[in-house]
C-alpha positions as CSV (number, residue, x, y, z in Angstrom):
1,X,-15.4,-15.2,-8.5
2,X,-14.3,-15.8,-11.9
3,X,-10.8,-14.0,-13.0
4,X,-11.6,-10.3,-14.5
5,X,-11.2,-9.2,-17.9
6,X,-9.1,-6.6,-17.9
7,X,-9.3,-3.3,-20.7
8,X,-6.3,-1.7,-19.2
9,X,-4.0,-0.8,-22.1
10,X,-0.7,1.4,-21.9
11,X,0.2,4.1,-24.3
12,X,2.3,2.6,-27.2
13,X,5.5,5.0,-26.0
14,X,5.2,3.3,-22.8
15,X,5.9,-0.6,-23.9
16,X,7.5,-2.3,-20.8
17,X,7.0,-2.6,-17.3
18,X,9.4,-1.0,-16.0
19,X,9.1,2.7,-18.5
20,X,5.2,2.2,-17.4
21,X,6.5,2.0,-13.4
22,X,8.8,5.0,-13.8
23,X,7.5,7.2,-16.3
24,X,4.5,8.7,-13.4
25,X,7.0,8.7,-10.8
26,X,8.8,11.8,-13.1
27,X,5.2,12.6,-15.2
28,X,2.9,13.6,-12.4
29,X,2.9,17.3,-11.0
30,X,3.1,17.4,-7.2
31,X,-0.1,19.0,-5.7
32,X,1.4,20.8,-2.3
33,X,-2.2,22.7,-1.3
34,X,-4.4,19.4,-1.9
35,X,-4.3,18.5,1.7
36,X,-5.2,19.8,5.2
37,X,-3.0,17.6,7.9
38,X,-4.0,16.5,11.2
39,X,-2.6,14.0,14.1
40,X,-4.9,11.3,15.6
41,X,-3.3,10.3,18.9
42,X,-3.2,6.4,19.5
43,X,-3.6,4.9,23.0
44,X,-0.2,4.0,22.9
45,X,1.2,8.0,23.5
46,X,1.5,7.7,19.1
47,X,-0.1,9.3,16.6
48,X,-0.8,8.9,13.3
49,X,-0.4,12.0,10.5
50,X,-3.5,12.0,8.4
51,X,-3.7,14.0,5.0
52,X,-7.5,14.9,4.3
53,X,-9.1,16.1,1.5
54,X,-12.6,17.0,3.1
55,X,-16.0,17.9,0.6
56,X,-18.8,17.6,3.5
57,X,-19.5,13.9,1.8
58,X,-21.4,11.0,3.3
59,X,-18.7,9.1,1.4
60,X,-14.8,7.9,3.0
61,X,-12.2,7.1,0.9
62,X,-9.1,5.6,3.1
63,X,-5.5,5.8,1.3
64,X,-2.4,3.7,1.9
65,X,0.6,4.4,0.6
66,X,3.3,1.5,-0.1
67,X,6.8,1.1,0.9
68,X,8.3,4.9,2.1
69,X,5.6,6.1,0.3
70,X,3.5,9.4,1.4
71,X,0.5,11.2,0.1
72,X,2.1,12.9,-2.1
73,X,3.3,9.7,-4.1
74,X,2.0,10.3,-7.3
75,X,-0.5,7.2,-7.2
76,X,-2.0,8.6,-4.2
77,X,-2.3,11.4,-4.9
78,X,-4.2,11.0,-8.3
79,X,-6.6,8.6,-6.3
80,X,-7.4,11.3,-3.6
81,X,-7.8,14.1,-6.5
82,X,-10.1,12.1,-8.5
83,X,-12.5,10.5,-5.7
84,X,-12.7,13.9,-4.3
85,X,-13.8,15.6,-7.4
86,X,-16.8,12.9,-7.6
87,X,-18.0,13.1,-4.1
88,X,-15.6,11.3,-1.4
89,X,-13.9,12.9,1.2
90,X,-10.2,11.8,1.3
91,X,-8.3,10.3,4.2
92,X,-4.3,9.5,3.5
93,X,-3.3,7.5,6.5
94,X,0.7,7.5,6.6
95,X,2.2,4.3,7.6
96,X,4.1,5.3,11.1
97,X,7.9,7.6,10.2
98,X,6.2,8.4,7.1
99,X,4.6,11.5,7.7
100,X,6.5,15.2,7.4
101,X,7.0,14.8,11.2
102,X,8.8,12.1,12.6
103,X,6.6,9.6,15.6
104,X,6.9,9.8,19.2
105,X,8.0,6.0,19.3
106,X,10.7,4.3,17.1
107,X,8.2,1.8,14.9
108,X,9.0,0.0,11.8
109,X,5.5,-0.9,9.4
110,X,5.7,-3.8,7.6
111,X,3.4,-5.8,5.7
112,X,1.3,-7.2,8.7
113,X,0.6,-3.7,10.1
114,X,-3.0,-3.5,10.7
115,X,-3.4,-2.0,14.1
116,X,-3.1,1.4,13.2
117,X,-6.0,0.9,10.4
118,X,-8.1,-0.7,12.9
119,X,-8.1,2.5,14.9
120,X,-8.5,4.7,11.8
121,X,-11.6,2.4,10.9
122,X,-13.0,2.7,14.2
123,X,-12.8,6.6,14.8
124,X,-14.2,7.4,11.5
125,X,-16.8,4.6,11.1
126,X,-19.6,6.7,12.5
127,X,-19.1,9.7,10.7
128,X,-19.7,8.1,7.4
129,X,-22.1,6.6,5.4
130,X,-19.5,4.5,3.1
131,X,-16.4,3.9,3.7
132,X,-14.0,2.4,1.1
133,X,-10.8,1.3,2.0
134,X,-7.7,1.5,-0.8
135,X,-4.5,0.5,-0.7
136,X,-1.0,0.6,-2.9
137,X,1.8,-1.7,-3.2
138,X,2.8,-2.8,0.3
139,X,-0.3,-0.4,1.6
140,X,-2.7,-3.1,-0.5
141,X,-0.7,-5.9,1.4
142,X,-1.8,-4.3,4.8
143,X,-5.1,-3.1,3.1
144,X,-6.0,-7.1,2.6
145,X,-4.9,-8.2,6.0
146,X,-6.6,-6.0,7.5
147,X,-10.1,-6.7,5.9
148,X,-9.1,-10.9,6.4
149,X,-8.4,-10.0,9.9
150,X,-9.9,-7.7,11.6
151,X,-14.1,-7.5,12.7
152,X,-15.1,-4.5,10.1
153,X,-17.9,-2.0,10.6
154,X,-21.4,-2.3,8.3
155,X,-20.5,0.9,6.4
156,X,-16.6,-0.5,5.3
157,X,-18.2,-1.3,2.3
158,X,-15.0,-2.8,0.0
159,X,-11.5,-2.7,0.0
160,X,-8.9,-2.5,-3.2
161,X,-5.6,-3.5,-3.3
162,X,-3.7,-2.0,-6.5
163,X,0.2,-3.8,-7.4
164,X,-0.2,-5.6,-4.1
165,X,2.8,-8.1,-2.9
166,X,0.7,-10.8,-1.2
167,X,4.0,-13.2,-0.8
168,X,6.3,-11.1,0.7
169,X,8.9,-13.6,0.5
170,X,8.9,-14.2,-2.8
171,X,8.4,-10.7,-3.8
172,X,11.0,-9.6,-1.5
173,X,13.4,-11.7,-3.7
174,X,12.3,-10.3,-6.4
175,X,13.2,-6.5,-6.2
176,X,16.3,-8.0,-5.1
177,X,17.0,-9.5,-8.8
178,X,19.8,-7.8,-10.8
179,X,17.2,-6.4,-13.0
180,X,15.3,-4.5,-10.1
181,X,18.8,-3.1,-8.1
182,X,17.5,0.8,-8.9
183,X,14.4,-0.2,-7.1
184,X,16.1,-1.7,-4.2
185,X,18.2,0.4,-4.2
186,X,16.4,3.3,-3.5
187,X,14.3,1.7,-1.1
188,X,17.2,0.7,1.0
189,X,18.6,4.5,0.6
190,X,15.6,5.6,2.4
191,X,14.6,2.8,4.7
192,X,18.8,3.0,6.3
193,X,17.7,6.8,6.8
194,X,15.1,6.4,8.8
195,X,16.9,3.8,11.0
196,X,20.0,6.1,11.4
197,X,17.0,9.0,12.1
198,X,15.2,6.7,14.7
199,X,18.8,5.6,16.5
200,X,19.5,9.3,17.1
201,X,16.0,9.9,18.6
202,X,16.4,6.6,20.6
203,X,19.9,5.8,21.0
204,X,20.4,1.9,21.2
205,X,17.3,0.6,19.8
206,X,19.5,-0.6,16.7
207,X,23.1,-1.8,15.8
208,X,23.3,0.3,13.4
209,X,27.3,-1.1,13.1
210,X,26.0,-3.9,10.8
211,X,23.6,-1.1,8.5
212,X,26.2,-0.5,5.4
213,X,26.7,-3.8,5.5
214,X,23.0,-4.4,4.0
215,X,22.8,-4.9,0.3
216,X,19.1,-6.1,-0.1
217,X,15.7,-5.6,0.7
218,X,15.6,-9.2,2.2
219,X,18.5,-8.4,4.2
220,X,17.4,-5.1,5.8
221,X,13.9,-7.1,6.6
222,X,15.8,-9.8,8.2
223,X,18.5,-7.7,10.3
224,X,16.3,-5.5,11.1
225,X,12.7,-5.1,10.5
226,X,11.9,-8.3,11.3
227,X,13.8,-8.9,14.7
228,X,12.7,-5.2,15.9
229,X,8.9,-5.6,15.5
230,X,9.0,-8.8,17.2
231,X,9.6,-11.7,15.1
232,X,10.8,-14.8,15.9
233,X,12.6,-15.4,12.7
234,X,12.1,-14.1,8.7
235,X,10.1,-16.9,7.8
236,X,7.9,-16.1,10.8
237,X,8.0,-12.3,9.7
238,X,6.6,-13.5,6.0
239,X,4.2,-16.1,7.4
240,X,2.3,-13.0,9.4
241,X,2.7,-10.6,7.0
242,X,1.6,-12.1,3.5
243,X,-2.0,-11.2,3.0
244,X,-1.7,-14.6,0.8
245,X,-2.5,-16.2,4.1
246,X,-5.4,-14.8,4.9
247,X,-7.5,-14.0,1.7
248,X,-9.7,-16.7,2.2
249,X,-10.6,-15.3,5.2
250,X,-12.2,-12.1,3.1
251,X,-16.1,-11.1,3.6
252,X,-16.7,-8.4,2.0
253,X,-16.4,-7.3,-2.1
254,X,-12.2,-7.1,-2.3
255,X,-10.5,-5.9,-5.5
256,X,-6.8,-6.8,-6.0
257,X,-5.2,-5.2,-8.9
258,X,-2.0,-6.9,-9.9
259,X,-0.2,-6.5,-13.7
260,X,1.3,-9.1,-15.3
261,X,4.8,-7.1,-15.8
262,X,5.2,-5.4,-12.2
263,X,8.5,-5.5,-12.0
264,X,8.1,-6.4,-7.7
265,X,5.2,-9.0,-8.0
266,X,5.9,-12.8,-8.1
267,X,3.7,-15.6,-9.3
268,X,2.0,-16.1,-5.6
269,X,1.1,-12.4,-6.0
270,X,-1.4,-13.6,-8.3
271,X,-3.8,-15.6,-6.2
272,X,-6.2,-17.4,-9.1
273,X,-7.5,-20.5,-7.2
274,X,-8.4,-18.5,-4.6
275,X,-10.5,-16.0,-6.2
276,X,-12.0,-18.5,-8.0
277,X,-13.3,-19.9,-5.1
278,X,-14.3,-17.1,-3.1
279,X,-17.7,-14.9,-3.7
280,X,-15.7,-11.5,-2.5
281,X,-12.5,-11.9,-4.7
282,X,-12.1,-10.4,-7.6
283,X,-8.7,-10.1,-9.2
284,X,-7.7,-8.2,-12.6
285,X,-4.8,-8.9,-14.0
286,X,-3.5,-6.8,-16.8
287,X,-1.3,-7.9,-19.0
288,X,1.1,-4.2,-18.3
289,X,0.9,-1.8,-16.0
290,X,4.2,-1.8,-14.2
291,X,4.0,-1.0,-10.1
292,X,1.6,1.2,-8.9
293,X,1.3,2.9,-11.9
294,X,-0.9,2.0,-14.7
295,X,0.0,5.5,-17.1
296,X,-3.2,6.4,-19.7
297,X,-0.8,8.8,-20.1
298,X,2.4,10.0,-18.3
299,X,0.5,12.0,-15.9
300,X,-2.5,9.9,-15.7
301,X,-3.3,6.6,-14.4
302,X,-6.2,4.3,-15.0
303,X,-6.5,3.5,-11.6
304,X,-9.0,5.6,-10.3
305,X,-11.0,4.8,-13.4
306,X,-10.7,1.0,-12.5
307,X,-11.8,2.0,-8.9
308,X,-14.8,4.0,-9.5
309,X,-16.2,1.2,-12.1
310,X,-15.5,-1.4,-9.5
311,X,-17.7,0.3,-6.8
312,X,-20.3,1.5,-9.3
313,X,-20.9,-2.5,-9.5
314,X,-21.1,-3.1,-5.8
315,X,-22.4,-0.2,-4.0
């Protein structure tokens, strides 16, 4: 498919990438009552948390969050209210340690995490009519692997992908820039919580000696995320977990989303030549937007507007 032509414009107020990244993370309201949680136990003795937001509908909309995001981040959150006020039912899947209640084992997600959406997909793939999958940031990343990797059901009927990092590596190294440290930053504030949280419910999974000691999000990945889930090296953890790698792989009608400006994505986030080529790809590429953010205003985003007009096309 041809390259999209995107009508996303900011607000005049909001004139950068990173004011348009930050200004929803402070703009949108916090909706505490929107959803009813439940566990789904896993074969492995897991479970996952799931947020719903159930209408009786024929109609599945699946949420992924991005890096220690939740459902409550404010771009999920504006996604679940506005597909459920037009007729989906609403399914947050949290990423596992992401939930309000800690998981039974000690797991770090990372980009190549599909497993857990595979079970998701297969539980609920009778229950619906349509099922769209949807995800954010590092969330798209998995979101994308998943659908290039994974045998889908006839009723998946799409998947999106909104500020997606689909080279990992090079995206990695980005945040890490001088420009991006309040980004890294708080990323690694949360991410060296969790470990210290996971060592004191396993004790000795982690040296946790070396954790102060980690200054970047490339670092932590390679000290830690990497070599815990089973990775032979960093380059091997990139290789497996850059949905880059697999997109050509993609079947069904796929949406990435990527700005120009996000302040995280790198030039291989933007895969041109491969959309070109492919009859399932279709990438918009906004000139702003920022990271998983895309304000109309500062409490509203355009990107369940995109959404909805993307699906009205294909289903």
């Amino acid at each position: 498919m041809p390259v999209l032509q995107s009508n996303y414009r900011p607000p005049a107020y909001l004139f950068n990438g990173h004011l348009q990244t930050i200004a929803p993370v402070f703009g949108v309201k916090r909706n505490n009552s929107l959803y009813t949680t439940e566990k789904l136990e896993l074969p492995d003795g897991d479970f996952l948390e799931l947020d719903w937001v159930r209408g009786g509908n024929d109609q599945l909309m699946i949420l992924i969050h991005g890096l220690e995001g939740n459902s409550r981040s404010h771009y999920v959150q504006q996604m679940a209210e506005h597909f459920s006020a037009i007729g989906w039912d609403i399914l947050v899947m949290h990423a596992r340690s992401c939930g309000r209640e800690m998981n039974r084992l000690p797991v770090l997600y990372h980009g190549g995490s599909t497993n857990d959406i595979a079970v998701l997909i297969k539980e609920y793939a009778q229950k619906y009519n349509s099922i769209v999958l949807t995800g954010f940031s590092l969330g798209g990343n998995m979101a994308l692997n998943f659908v290039a990797r994974h045998a889908t059901p006839q009723n998946l009927k799409a998947v999106a992908a909104f500020s997606a990092p689909c080279d990992l590596k090079t995206s990695e190294q980005k945040i890490d820039r001088f420009t991006n440290r309040i980004y890294a930053n708080k990323f690694l504030l949360k991410l060296k919580a969790k470990v210290r949280k996971l060592e004191n419910l396993h004790p000795g999974i982690f040296d946790i000696k070396t954790l102060d000691e980690i200054k970047s999000v490339q670092a932590f990945s390679a000290n830690f995320t990497a070599p815990f889930s089973g990775f032979k090296s960093l380059d091997d953890f990139y290789l497996s977990g850059s949905s880059l790698n697999s997109l050509s792989e993609v079947r069904m009608p796929t949406l990435i989303v990527n700005a120009q400006n996000d302040p995280f994505l790198s030039k291989p986030c933007f895969p041109i030549e491969l959309a070109k080529k492919s009859d399932h790809l279709f990438l918009d590429m906004p000139k702003q937007g920022g990271h998983t953010a895309f304000p109309i205003t500062k409490t509203k985003s355009w990107m369940p507007e995109r959404l909805e007009q993307f699906l009205e096309n294909i289903l």
